[in-house]
C-alpha positions in Angstrom: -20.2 -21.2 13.7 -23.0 -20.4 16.4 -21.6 -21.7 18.8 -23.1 -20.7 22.8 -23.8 -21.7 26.3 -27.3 -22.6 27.6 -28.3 -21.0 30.7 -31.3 -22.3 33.2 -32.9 -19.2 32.0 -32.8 -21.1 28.5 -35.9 -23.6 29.1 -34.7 -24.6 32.4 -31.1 -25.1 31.3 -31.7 -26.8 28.3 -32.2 -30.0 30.3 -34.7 -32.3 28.7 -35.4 -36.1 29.5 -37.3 -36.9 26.3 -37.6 -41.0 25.9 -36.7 -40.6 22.1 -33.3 -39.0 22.9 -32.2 -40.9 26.0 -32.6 -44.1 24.1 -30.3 -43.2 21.1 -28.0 -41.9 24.1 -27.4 -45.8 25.3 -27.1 -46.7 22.3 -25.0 -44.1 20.1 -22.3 -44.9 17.6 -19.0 -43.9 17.9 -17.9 -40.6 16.2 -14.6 -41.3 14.7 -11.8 -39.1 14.1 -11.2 -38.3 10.1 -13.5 -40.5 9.0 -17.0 -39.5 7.5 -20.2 -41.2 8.7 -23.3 -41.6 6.8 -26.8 -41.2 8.3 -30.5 -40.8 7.5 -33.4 -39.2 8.9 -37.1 -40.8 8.1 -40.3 -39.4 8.8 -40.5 -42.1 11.7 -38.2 -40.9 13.7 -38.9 -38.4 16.4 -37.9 -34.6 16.7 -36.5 -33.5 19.4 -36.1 -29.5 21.0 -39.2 -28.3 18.3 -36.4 -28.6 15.8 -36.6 -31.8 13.5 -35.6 -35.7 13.5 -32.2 -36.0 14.6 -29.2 -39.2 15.2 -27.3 -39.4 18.3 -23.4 -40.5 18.2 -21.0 -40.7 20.9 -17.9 -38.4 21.4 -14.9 -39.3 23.4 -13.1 -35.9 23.4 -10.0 -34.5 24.8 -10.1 -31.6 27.0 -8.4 -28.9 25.0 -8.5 -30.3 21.8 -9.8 -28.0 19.5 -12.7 -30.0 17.5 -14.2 -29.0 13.6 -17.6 -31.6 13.2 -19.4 -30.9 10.0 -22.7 -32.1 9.0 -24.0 -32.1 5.5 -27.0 -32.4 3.7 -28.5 -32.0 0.2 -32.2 -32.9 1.5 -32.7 -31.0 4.7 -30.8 -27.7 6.8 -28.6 -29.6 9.1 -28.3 -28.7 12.7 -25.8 -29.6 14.9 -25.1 -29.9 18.6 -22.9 -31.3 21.4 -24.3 -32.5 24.3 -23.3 -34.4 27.8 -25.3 -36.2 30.4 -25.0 -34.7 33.8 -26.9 -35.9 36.8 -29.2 -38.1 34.4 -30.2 -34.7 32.5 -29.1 -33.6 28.9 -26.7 -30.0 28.5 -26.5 -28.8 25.5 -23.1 -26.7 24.8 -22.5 -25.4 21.4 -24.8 -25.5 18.5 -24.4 -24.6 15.0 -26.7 -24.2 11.7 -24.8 -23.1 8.6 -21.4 -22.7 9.7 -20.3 -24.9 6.9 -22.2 -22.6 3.8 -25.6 -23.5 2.2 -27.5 -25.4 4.8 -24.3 -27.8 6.0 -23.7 -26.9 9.8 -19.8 -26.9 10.9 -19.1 -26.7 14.8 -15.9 -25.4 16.1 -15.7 -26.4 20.1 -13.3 -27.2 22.5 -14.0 -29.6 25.5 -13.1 -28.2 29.3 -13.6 -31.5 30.9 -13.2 -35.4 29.7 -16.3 -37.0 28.0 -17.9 -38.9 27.2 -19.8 -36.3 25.0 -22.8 -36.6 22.4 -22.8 -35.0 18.9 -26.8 -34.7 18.1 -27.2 -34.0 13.8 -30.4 -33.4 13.0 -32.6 -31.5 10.6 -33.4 -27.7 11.6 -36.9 -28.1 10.6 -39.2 -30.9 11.9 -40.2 -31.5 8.5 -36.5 -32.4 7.4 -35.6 -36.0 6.1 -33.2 -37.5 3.9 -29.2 -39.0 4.0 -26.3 -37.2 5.8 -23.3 -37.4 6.4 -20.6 -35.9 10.1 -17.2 -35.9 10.3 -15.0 -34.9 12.8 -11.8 -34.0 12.8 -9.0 -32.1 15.1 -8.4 -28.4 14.7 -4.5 -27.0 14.5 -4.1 -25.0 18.1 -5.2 -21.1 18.2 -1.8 -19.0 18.1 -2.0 -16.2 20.0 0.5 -13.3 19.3 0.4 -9.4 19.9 -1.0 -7.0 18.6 1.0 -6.0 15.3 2.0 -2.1 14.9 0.6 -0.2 12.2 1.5 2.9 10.8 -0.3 6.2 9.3 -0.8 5.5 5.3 0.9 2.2 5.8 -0.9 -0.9 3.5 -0.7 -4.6 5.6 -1.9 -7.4 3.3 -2.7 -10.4 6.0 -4.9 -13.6 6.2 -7.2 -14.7 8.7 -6.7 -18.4 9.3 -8.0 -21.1 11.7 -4.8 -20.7 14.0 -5.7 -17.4 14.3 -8.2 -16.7 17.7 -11.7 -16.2 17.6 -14.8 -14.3 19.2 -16.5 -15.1 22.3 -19.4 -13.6 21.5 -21.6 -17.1 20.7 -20.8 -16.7 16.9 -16.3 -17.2 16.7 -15.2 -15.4 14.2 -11.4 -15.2 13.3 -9.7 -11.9 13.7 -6.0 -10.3 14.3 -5.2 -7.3 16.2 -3.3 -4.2 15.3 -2.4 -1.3 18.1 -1.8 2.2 16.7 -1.0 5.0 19.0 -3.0 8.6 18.2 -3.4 12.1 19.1 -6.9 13.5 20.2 -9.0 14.9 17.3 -6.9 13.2 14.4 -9.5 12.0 11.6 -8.7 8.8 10.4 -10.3 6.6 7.7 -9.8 2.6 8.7 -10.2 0.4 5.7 -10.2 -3.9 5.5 -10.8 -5.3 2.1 -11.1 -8.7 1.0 -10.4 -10.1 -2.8 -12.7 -13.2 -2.0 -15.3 -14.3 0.0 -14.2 -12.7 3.2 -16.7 -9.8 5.1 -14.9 -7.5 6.6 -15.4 -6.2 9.9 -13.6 -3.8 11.8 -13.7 -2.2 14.8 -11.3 0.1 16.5 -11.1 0.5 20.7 -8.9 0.5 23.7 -8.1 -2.9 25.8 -9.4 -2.8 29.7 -7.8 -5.8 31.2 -8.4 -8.7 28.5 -11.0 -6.9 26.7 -11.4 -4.9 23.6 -13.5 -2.1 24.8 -15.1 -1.1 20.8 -15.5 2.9 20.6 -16.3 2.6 16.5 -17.1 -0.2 14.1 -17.7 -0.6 10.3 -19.4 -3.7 8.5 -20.1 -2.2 4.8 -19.2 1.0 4.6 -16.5 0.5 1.9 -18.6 -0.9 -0.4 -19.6 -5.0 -1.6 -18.4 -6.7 1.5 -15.2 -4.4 2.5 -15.6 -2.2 5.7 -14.6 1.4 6.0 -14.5 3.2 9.4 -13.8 6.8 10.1 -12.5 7.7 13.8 -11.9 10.5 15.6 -10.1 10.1 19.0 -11.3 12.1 22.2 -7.9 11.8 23.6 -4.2 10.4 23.2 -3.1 6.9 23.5 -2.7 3.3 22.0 -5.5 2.1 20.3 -6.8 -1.8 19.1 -7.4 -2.6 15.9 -9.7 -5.6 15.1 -9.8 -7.0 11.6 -12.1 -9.9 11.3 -14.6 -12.2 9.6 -18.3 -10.9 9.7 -19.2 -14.9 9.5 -17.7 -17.6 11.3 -15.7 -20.1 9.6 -14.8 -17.0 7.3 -10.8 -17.4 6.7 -9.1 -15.6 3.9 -6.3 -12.6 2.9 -7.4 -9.1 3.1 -5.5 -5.6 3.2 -5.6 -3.2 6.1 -4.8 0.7 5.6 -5.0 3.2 8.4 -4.9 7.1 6.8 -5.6 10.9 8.4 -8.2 12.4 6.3 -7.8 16.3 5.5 -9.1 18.8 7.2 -10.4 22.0 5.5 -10.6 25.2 7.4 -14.2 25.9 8.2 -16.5 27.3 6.4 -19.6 29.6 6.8 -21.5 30.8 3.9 -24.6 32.7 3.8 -27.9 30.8 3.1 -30.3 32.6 0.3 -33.7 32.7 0.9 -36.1 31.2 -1.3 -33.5 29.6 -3.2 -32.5 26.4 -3.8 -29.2 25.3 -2.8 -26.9 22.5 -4.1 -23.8 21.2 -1.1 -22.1 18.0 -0.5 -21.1 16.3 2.4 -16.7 15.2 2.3 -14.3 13.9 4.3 -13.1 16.9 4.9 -16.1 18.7 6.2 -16.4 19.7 9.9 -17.4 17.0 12.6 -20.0 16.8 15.1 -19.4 15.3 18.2 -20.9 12.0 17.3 -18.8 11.7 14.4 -21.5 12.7 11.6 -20.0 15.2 9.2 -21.9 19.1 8.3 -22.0 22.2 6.3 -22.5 25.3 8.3 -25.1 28.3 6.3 -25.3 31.4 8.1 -28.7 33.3 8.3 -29.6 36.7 10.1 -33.4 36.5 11.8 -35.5 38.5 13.4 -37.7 38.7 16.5 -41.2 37.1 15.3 -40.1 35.9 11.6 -40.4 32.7 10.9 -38.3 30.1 8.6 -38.7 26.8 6.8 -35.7 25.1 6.3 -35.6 22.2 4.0 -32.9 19.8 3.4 -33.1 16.4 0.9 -30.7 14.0 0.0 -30.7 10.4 -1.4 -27.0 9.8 -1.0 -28.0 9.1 3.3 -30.6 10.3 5.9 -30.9 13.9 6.6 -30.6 16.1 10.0 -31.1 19.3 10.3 -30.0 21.7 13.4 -30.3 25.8 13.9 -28.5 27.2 16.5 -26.0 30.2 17.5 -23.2 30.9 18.8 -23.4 31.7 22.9 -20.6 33.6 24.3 -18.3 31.0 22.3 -20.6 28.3 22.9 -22.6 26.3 20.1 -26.1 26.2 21.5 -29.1 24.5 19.6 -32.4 25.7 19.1 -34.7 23.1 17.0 -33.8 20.4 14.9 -35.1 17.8 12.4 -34.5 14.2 11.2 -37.4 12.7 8.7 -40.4 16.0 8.5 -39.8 16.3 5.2 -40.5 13.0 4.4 -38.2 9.6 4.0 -35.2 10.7 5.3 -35.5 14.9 4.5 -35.6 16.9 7.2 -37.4 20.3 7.9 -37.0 22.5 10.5 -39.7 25.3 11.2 -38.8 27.9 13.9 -39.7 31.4 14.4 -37.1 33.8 16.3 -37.2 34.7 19.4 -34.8 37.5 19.1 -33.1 39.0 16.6 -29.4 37.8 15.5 -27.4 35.6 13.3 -28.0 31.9 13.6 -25.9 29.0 11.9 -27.7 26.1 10.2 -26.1 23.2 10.1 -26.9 20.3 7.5 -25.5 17.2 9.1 -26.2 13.6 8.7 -27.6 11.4 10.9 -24.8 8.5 11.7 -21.2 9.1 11.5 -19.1 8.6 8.2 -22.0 9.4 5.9 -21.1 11.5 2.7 -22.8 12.5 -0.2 -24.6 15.0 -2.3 -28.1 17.3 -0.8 -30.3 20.3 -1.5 -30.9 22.7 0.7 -33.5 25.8 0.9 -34.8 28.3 3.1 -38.3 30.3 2.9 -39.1 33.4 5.1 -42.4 34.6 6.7 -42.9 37.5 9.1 -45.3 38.4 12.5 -45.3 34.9 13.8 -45.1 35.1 17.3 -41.9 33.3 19.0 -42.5 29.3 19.6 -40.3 26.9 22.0 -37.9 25.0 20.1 -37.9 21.4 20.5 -35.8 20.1 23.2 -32.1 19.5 22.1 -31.5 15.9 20.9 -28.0 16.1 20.6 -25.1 17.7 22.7 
């Protein structure tokens, strides 16, 4: 469902006095409950909102009532709305285009006030015309329960249903909540997979007040239309899991499993020159503090030599960053997303002083993994450049 609220910032509120749609207003047919109701749109009827031809049909709703109207067509991409008359002037309050798969439209609204209210089905493009049919019917009442504990390793197989709650974010998707408490710097890997039709989404926060605050999320991740998100804490506490439906109207079981991932002890090899080099990024591998994974190569320069370092990859999108170590501290000197091309990086630097530097061949985005080259050339009697300011702490 798209379902949202028109502001006066929205065509001046979304209130229109077209002729076309206030007579079908004094004259609309009664929606009824469980019953389907057939309609038709010809080319001589008018359009209306620089969508297409529409039909008006009155709505006597209950406040509270969770409602489900579903328009379909085979001819045309239906669009529905639900409208009221105030002050003479038409508001608009929840729309929806394909909520209902293919180009049906299915609304899910629930009225604050009495009606009378106006369901408006019409084609999404002015060019539209052919039969329909809308039906409305009641919706069971949203359950609202805690969030559920999960455990480390532990595998919940659940279903998202329309009793569950949904978004308020102009779209509605279901979702259930799971709370988790962590220690800062644990590495976890969140997975939600779906058998069917479901996307996954998932997202992982802390609640301030009523409000899921999101630190991380994951749409794809895991591959087809299951979501994978790694997470690292920045310190201890209860934390919100939200499993949901990418699409509204999405209900369906899926499985949740929360898990640490390992961490090796790092690593700091010594990068050849001229040669090229063959690394993968893991699970395992050190962190950044934006949550993208890297291998660390050490190199030894010298005042006035300069280096090309090149790194490829067509498992995800290069970065590249030099740097040293600073009286404990990791301190940058250049880095590199797309110079080499696509998404290769290349980093070109001459040294300042002489010393041991680290090179670090990271990712750009957190959670990325895969296979890359990299390989460094050396030239001498450069004079020292700047490095480019420091993109990333």
């Amino acid at each position: 469902m798209t379902s949202q609220t028109f502001v006066s910032a929205l065509a001046g509120a979304m209130a229109l006095t077209a002729a076309p749609l206030a007579a079908q207003l004094s004259s609309a047919p009664m929606l009824p409950l469980g019953r389907t109701m057939d309609g038709t749109l010809s080319r001589t009827d008018a359009t209306l909102n620089e969508k297409g031809r529409f039909q008006v049909f009155r709505l006597d709703a209950k406040p509270g009532q969770r409602y489900s109207i579903v328009m379909r067509a085979d001819d045309f991409d239906s669009f529905l709305s639900v409208a009221r008359q105030v002050n003479g002037l038409t508001d608009y309050l929840a729309s929806d285009d394909d909520g209902a798969g293919n180009s049906n439209a299915r609304l899910r609204w629930t009225p604050q006030e009495p009606g009378p209210y106006y369901v408006v089905a019409q084609s999404l493009k002015p060019d539209g015309v052919g039969q329909f049919t809308v039906r409305l019917d009641t919706m069971p009442a949203t359950i609202i329960t805690p969030p559920e504990a999960v455990a480390l390793g532990e595998v919940l197989t659940r279903e998202l249903t329309e009793t569950d709650p949904t978004l308020d974010d102009g779209k509605g998707a279901y979702y259930d909540l799971y709370r988790i408490t962590l220690r800062k710097g644990q590495r976890l890997s969140i997975e939600m997979a779906a058998p069917g039709d479901l996307d996954s989404f998932v997202s992982i926060g802390r609640m301030v007040a009523d409000t899921l605050a999101v630190d991380e999320a994951d749409d794809d991740s895991g591959g087809e239309k299951n979501a994978r998100l790694r997470f690292t804490p920045k310190e201890d506490g209860t934390y919100i899991i939200r499993a949901q439906a990418l699409d509204a109207n999405s209900t369906g079981s899926y499985t949740l499993k929360v898990i640490e991932r390992a961490v090796r002890t790092s690593v700091v090899v010594n990068l050849a020159s001229n040669v090229l080099t063959n690394g993968e990024i893991t699970d395992s591998d050190d962190e950044a503090d934006d949550g993208s994974l890297f291998d660390a190569y050490r190199i030894t320069g010298r005042a006035g030599e300069k280096v090309t370092i090149t790194m490829r990859s067509s498992a995800f999108d290069s970065y590249l960053v030099l740097g040293r170590m600073v009286a404990g501290e990791w301190t940058q000197v250049a880095y590199d997303d797309d110079g080499a091309g696509s998404n290769n990086a290349l980093v070109e630097y001459t040294f300042a002083e002489d010393g041991e530097y680290i090179v670090r061949a990271n990712t750009v985005g957190a959670g990325k993994t895969g296979a890359y080259t990299i390989r460094l050339e050396r030239t001498g009697g450069t004079p020292p450049a700047r490095a480019r300011p420091a993109r990333r702490p």
